[in-house]
C-alpha positions in Angstrom: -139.8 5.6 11.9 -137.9 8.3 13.1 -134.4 7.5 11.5 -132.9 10.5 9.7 -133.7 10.8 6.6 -130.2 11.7 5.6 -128.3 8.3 6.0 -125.6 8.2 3.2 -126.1 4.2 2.5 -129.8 5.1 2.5 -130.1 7.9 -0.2 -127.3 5.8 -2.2 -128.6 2.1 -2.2 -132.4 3.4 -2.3 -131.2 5.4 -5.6 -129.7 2.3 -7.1 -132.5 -0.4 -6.1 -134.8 2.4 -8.0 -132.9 2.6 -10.9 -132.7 -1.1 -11.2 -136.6 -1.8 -11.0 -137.2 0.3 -13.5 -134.6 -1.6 -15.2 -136.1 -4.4 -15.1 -139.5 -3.5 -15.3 -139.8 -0.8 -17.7 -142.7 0.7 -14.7 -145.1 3.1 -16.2 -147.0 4.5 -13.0 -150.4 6.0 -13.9 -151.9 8.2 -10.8 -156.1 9.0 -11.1 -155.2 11.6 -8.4 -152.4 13.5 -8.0 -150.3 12.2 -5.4 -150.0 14.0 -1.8 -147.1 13.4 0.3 -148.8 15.5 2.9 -151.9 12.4 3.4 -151.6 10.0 5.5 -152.9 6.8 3.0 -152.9 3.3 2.7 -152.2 1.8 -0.5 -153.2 -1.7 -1.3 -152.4 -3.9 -4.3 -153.0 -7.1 -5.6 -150.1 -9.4 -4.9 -148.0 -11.8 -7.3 -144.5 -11.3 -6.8 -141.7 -10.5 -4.4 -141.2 -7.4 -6.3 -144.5 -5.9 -5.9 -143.3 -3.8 -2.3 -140.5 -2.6 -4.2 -142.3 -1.4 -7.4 -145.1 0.1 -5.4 -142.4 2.3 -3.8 -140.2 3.2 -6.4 -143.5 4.3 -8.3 -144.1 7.0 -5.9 -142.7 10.6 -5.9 -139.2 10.6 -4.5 -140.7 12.9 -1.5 -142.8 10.5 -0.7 -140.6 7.5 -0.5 -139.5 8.5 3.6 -143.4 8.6 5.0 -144.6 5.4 2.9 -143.9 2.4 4.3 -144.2 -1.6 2.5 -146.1 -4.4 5.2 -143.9 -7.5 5.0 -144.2 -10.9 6.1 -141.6 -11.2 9.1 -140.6 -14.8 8.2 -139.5 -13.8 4.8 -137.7 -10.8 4.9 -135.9 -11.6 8.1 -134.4 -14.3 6.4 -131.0 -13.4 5.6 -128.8 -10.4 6.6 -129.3 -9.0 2.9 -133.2 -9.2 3.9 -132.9 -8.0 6.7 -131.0 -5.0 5.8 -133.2 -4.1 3.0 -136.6 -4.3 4.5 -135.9 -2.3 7.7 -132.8 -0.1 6.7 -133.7 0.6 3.2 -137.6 0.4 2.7 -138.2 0.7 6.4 -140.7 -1.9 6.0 -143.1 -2.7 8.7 -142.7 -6.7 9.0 -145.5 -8.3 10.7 -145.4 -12.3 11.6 -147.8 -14.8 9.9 -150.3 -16.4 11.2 -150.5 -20.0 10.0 -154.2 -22.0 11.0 -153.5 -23.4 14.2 -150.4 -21.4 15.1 -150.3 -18.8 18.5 -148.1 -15.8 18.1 -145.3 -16.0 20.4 -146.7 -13.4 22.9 -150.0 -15.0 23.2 -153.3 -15.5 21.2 -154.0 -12.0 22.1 -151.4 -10.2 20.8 -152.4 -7.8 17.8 -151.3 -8.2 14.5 -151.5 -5.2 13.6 -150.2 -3.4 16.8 -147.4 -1.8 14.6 -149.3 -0.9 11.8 -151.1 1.4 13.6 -148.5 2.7 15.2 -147.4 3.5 11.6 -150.2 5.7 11.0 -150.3 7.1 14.3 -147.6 9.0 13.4 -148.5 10.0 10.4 -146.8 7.4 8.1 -148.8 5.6 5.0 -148.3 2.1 4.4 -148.3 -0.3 1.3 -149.9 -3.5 1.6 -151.3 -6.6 -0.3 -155.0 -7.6 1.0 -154.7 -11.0 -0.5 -152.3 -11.8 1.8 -149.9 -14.4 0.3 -149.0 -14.3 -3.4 -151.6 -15.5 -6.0 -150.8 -16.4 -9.8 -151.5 -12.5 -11.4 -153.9 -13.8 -13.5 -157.2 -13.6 -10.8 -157.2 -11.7 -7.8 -157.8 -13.6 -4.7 -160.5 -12.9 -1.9 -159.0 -10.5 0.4 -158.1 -11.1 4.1 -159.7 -9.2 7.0 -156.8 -7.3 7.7 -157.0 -4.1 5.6 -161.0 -4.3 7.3 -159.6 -4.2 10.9 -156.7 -1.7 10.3 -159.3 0.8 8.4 -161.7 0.4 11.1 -158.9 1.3 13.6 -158.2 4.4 11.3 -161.6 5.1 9.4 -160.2 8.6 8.3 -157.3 7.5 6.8 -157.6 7.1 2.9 -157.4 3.7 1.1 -155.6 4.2 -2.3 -155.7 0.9 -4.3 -153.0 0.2 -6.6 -153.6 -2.9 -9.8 -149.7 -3.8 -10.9 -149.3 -5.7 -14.1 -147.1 -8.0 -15.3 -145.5 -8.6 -12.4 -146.1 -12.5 -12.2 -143.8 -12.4 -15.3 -141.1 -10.6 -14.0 -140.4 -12.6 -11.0 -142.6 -15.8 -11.2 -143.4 -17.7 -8.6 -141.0 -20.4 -7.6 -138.1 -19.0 -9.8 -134.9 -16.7 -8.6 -134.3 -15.8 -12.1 -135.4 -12.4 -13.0 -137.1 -11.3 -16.5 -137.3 -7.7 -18.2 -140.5 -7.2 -18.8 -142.8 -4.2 -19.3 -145.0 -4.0 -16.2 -147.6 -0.8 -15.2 -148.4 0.4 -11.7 -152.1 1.9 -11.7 -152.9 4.0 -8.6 -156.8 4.6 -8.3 -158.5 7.0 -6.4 -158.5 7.5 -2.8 -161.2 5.5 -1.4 -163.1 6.2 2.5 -162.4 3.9 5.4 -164.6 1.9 6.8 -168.4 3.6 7.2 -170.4 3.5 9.9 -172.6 0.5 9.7 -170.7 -1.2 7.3 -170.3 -4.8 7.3 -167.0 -6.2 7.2 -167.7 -8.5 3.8 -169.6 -5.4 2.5 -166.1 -3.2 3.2 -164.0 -5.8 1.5 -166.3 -6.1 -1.4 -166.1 -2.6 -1.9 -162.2 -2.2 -2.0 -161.8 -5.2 -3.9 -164.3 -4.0 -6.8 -162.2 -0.7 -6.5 -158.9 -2.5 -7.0 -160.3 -4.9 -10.3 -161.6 -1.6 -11.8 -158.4 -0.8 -12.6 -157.1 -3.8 -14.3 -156.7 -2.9 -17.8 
């Protein structure tokens, strides 16, 4: 995370892959609250394509773009050299591995998941990330996991901003390389509390999830 900000290849290749989502996707960002690049957050969004990182963060103020980070499955974007390249040079993603029912992280069963997430916001960096988990269809949203509970728990003063993107699905759908121009929205609600004292896991993901549907149009 602390990588200067003033990599050539970084400023030119972030500029392009910005001008090219919008591009493609015609994004409209609507913000309920002015954004802060100042507040540490986490943003969270339903999830229904593989461009859904990338529109999140070519959404938010150019400022902003060096202290927000996208949460990426490790399997995926570590895939290729291209991948590779663009999740940890470009968006400085932070790539976390999968786990599968039955499987035991390489380092043990007790190796946290979400070691370097905190980390993330530790020092003061906000992250984007999809509470469902995998990819659903765009046309429900899907029950979240207990990730965003633990990581908010860890950091119950750090703001939860969710984020409804539309259209998505019908840029990139799922199962298909080929790309289609589309109109698509990014709506980013209002900042939400962590987790409360006394509050229930299912009650917390309740919450954030009826805070995330409110904003589908």
């Amino acid at each position: 995370m602390s990588e200067s900000r003033f990599s050539p290849d970084r400023r030119l290749v972030s500029s392009l892959l910005v001008m090219l989502c919008r591009l493609l996707t015609g994004i409209r960002s609507r913000w309920l609250t002015l954004p802060d690049a100042e507040v540490t957050r986490i943003y969270y969004a339903n999830h229904s394509s593989h461009l859904d990182g990338l529109v999140i963060w070519a959404s938010l103020p150019k400022n902003m773009r060096e202290r927000v980070h996208p949460v990426a499955a490790a399997d995926y974007w570590s895939g290729s050299r291209l991948k590779r390249y663009l999740s940890l040079r470009i968006f400085r993603a932070v790539l976390v591995e999968r786990r599968t029912p039955g499987s035991t992280p390489a380092d043990g069963p007790r190796q946290d998941l979400l070691q370097s997430l905190k980390q993330a916001l530790e020092e003061g960096h906000s992250l984007i990330l999809f509470p469902e988990g995998t990819r659903g269809n765009g046309e429900q949203l899907n029950a979240f996991k207990s990730g965003l509970y633990h990581l908010s728990k860890a950091w119950p003063d750090v703001e939860l901003v969710p984020v409804w993107l539309e259209n998505l699905n019908r840029v990139l759908p799922k199962g298909s390389r080929l790309v289609v121009p589309i109109m698509c929205s990014a709506t980013f609600g209002s900042p939400l509390p962590g987790v409360q004292a006394g509050e229930e896991k299912q009650e917390f993901l309740a919450r954030t999830r009826n805070a995330l549907e409110a904003l589908e149009p």
